[in-house]
N, C-alpha and C positions, 0 to 999 in steps of 0.2 A: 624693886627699885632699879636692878641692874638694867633688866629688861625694858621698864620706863624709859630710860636717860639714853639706848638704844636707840628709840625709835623716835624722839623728839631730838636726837642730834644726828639724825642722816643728813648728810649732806645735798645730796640730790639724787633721782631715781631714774632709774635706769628700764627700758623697754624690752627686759628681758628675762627669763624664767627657768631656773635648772639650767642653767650657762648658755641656754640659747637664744636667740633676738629673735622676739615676739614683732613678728611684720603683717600689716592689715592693707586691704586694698584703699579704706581710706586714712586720711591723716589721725594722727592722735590731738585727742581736743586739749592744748595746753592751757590751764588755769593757775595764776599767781600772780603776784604784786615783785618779790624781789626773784632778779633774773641773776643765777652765779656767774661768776666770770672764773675762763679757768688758769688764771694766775694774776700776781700782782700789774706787769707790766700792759695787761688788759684794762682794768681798775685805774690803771695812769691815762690811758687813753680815753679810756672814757673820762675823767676830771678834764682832759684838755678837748673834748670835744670831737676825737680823732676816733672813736672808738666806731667799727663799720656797723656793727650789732646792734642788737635790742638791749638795751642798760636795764631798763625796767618796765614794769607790766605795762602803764601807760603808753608805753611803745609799739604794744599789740605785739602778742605772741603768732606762735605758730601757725596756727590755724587759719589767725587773720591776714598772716602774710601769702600763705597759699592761697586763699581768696582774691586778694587786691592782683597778684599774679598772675590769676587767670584770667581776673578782668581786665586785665593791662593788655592780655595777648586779646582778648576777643576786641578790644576797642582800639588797638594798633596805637597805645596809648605810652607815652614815656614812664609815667607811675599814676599810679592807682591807690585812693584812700578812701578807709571804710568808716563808718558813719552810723550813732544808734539808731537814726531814723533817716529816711528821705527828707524829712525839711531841716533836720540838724546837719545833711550836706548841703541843703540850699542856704542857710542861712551864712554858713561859716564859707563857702562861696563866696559871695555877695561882701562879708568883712572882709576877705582876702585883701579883695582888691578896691575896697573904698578907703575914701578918709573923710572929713571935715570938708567942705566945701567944691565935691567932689557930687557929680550927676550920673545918673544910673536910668538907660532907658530900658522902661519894661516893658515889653509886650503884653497887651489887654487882655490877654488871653491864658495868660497863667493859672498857675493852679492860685484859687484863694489866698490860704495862709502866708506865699510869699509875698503876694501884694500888702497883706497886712502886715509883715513882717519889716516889709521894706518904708511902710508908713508910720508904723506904730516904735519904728525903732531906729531905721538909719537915719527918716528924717531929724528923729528925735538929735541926732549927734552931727547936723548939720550938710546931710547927705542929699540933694533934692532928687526927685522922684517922678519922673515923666512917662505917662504912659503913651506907646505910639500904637497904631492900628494893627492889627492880629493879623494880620495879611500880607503886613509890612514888607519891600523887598527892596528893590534898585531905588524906591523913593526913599530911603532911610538917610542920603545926605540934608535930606531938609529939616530934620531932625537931631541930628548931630549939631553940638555947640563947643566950643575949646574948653566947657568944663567935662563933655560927656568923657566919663574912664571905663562904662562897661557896660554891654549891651546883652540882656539878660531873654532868651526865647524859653520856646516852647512850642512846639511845631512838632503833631499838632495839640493843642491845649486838650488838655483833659476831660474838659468839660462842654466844648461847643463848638472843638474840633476846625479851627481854621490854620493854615498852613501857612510860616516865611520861606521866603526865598531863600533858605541860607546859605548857599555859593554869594548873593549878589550883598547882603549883608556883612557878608566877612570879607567882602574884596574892601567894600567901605571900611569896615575897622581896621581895618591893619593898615590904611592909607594913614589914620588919623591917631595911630596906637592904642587903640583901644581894644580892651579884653572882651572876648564873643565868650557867652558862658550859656547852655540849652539844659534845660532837663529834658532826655531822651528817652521818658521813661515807656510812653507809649509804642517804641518801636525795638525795643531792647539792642543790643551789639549785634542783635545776628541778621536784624532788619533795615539798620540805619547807624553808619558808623560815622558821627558827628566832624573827627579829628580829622579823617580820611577828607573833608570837604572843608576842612579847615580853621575850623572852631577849637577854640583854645581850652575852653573847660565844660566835660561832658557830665551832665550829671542823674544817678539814674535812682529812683526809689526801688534798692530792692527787697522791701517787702511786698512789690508786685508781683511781675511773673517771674523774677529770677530766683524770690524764693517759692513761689506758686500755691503754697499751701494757706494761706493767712491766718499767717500762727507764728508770724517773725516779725519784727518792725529794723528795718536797715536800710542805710544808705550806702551809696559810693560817687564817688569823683574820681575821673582821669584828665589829668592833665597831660599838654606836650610838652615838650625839652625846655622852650623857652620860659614859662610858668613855673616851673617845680621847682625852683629854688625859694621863691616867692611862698606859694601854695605850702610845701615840706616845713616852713619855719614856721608858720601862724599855726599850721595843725598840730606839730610837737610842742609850740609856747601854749598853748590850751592843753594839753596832753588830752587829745582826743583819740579816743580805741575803741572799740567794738566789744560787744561780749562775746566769748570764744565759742560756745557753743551758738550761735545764732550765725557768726561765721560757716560755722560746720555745716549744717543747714542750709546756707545760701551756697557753697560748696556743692554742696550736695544735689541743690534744686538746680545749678547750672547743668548739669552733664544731663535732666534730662528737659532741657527749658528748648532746645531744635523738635523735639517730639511733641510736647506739648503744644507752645506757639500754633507747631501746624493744625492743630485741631483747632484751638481757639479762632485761627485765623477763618478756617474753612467752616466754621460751626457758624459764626459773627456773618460774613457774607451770605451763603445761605439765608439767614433770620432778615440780613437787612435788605437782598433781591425780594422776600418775600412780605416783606413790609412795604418796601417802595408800591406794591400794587396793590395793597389794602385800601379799601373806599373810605377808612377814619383815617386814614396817614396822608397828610400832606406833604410832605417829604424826609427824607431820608438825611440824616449826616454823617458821611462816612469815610473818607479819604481814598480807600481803595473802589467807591464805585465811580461809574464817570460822570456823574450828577452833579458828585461834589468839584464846588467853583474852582478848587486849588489841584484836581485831581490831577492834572500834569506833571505839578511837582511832586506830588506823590509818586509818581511815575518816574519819571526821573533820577531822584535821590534815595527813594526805600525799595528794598527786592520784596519785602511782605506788610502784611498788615496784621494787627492784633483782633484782640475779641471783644475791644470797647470802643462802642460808639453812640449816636443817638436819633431822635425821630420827634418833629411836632407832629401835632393831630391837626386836622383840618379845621374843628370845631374850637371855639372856646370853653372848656368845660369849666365850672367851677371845681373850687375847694372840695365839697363834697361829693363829686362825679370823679375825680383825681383817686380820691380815695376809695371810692367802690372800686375801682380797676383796680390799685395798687394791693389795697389788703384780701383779694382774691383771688390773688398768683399764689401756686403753691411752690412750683419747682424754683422763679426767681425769689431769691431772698430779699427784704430789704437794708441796706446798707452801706455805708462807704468803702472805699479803697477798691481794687478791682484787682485782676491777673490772680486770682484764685482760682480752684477747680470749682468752686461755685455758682452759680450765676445769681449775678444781683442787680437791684435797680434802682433810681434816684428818681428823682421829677424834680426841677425846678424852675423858679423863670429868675435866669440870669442878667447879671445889669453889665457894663461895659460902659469903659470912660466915654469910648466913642459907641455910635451905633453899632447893634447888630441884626441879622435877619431876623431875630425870632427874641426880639425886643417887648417884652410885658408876655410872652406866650409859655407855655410849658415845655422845657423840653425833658423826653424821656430818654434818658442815659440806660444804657443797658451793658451789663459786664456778663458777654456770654462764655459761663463758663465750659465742664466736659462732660455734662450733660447729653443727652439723645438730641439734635436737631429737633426733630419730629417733636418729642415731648415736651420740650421749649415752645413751638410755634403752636401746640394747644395750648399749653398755657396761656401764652398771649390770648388767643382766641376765645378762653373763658374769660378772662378780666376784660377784652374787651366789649364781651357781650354783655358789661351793666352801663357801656354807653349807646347814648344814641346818635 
């Protein structure tokens, strides 16, 4: 019993073994619900709000704060908040800074679930919802009305890859006060740093490439100075935290996510030079080649580009022709999310409030992961060879 009542009344534990302090090159993964404090006059502070610390687990422990840290520094960001998923930062995003009677312009070119998300839920609470052109840039005053409070990108969209101007976008909101918020997931901090060009809330899925292995689901948000007061009270009145280890892991996939990018990057251009001159490829969708219509500002605003992009075919194939190609790739996988070491692939024919080029067509989405070049572009070449 003595022994018992020992070890169920330790107070707290300590990172050390035979009187010496157990030190690792990475962080130790903190897991709990109650956070001690180490005296009364702490425990006051915290009752009156003053307290600087973590009070309790919902506050996100350690692990998750070294995380938000380092993404605060690579996005030249004032604070940084983590998220169980990419759309649980986009959504709680989007509440931040809505209310009742309040309009939200979306870019057509988002990723899905937010569009749904922004229809099936903010309209619901009286939020209205305007989609403007994926291309959108210096024309964005004609669009703006005294209800708009926040102007929501994606540049470039995930799925069909067209580009805003976002310098000429954010000169317009901040004339009219209104909050510029991108998911930047496509070009991660080291390719495209949102804040630096003046957008107020960045926000990134990283169960992409920052955690790279697809085997984590996380989000994050950086806010600037002027935001985070706003931002820090809605995310703590929700007590939203991150799991600790999935933290550690997205930690972890940071420091090698500059090595990796570079191969997806160089893997991805390769595949899609080499598709541009395929006799079934009609063209190419890609932001980093000079084909694509926005390539400029690609140029301009990002130093790289990732390993996800896409391709129609010249023909209209059916249903059935779709699938002979598709279910005949061995090395691409098929499936959602991308920025893995995998390569995977979509087909779809996407709709859009307004027009798009490749309107009722299929487009082939490709997530080139780290794979051989070479043994990627046979693959294609066997799936291709069940069309004609």
């Amino acid at each position: 019993m003595a022994i018992h009542s020992e070890i169920v009344s330790e107070n707290s534990y300590n990172d050390s073994y035979g009187g010496k302090k157990i030190k690792t090159i990475n962080p130790t993964i903190q897991s709990g619900s109650t956070v001690l404090f180490e005296n009364y006059e702490d425990l006051k502070l915290a009752q009156e709000g003053r307290y600087p610390g973590v009070t309790y687990g919902t506050g996100g422990l350690s692990t998750q704060k070294d995380f938000e840290d380092a993404i605060c520094k690579l996005e030249n960001g004032h604070a940084s908040f983590t998220f169980s998923s990419g759309m649980s930062a986009i959504v709680n995003s989007l509440m931040t800074f809505t209310k009742s009677g309040d309009e939200v312009l979306l870019c057509d070119n988002v990723y899905s679930p937010t569009s749904i998300f922004c229809h099936n839920v903010l309209e619901k609470y009286g939020v209205m919802i305007t989609h403007i052109p994926s291309s959108v840039g210096s024309d964005i005053d004609k669009y703006i009305t005294n209800k708009t409070t926040v102007i929501f990108m994606e540049s470039p969209g995930s799925n069909t890859f067209e580009m805003q101007d976002i310098p000429a976008i954010v000169s317009a909101a901040k004339k009219n006060n209104i909050v510029t918020i991108i998911d930047n997931t496509w070009a991660t901090p080291l390719y495209m740093r949102p804040l630096d060009l003046g957008v107020d809330v960045c926000i990134h899925s990283a169960t992409k490439y920052i955690c790279g292995y697809s085997d984590i689901l996380l989000g994050c948000v950086t806010v600037n100075v002027k935001h985070y007061t706003q931002y820090n009270a809605f995310y703590h009145s929700l007590e939203k935290y991150a799991n600790p280890q999935d933290c550690y892991f997205a930690l972890r996939g940071l420091r090698s996510l500059k090595v990796r990018l570079r191969e997806h990057e160089k893997s991805a251009l390769d595949i899609a030079s080499w598709l541009q001159d395929h006799h079934l490829v009609d063209f190419v969708v890609h932001p980093g080649l000079d084909s694509h219509p926005q390539h400029d500002l690609w140029k301009r605003d990002y130093t790289g580009s990732g390993g996800l992009f896409g391709f129609v075919f010249k023909s209209s194939y059916t249903e059935e022709e779709i699938a002979l190609f598709v279910n005949n790739l061995k090395k691409f996988g098929i499936g959602y999310s991308w920025g893995g070491f995998k390569s995977l692939i979509t087909v779809g024919k996407y709709k859009r409030e307004g027009k798009i080029k490749y309107d009722g067509r299929h487009l082939v989405r490709l997530n080139v992961g780290l794979e051989g070049v070479q043994d990627l572009i046979e693959d294609l070449k066997s799936g291709f060879s069940y069309l004609t």
